[in-house]
C-alpha positions in Angstrom: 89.5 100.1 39.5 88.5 103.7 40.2 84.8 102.8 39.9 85.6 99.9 42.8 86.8 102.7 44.9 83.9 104.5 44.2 81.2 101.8 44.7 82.9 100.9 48.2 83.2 104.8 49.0 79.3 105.4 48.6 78.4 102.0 50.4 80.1 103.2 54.0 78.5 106.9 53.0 74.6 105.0 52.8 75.8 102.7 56.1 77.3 105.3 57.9 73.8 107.4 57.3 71.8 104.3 57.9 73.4 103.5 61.4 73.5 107.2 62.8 69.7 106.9 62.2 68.7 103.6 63.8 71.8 104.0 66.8 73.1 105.5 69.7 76.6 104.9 69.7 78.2 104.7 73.5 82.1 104.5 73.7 83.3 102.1 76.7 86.9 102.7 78.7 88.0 100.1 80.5 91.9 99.4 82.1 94.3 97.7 80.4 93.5 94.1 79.8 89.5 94.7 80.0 89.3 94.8 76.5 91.0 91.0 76.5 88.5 89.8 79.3 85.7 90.7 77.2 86.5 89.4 74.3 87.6 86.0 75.8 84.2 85.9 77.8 82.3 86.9 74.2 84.0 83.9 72.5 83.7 81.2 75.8 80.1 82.2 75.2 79.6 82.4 71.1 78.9 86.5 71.2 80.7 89.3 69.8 82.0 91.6 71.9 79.4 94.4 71.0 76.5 91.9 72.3 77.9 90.7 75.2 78.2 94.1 76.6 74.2 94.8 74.8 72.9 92.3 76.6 74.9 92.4 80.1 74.0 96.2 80.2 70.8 95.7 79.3 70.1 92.6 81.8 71.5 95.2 84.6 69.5 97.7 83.3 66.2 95.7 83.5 67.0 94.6 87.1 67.5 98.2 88.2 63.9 99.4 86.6 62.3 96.3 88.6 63.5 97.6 91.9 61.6 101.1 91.1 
């Protein structure tokens, strides 16, 4: 059991090192009941929520560097 704990303990260590290396991290605030929009629109269209906001973003993004 205490080896279990161990194991688990030093895979989120190498993940948590592995992900501050290859990501930016950005934390969203929206009002109450944004959270339940997004996640209904995710599902509707098979996505998590994490890429549906990637790629809405990133589609605004790309349309705003085409207009410069």
């Amino acid at each position: 059991m205490v080896n279990e704990k161990r194991k688990t303990k030093t895979s989120s260590a190498v993940k948590n090192r592995y992900n501050e290396k290859a990501y930016d991290r950005i934390n969203l605030v929206v009002h109450k009941g944004g959270k339940d929009r997004i996640k209904a629109a995710a599902e509707k269209t098979g996505e998590s929520v994490n890429s549906l906001i990637n790629r809405v973003v990133f589609e605004e993004v790309a349309r705003i560097e085409g207009k410069n």
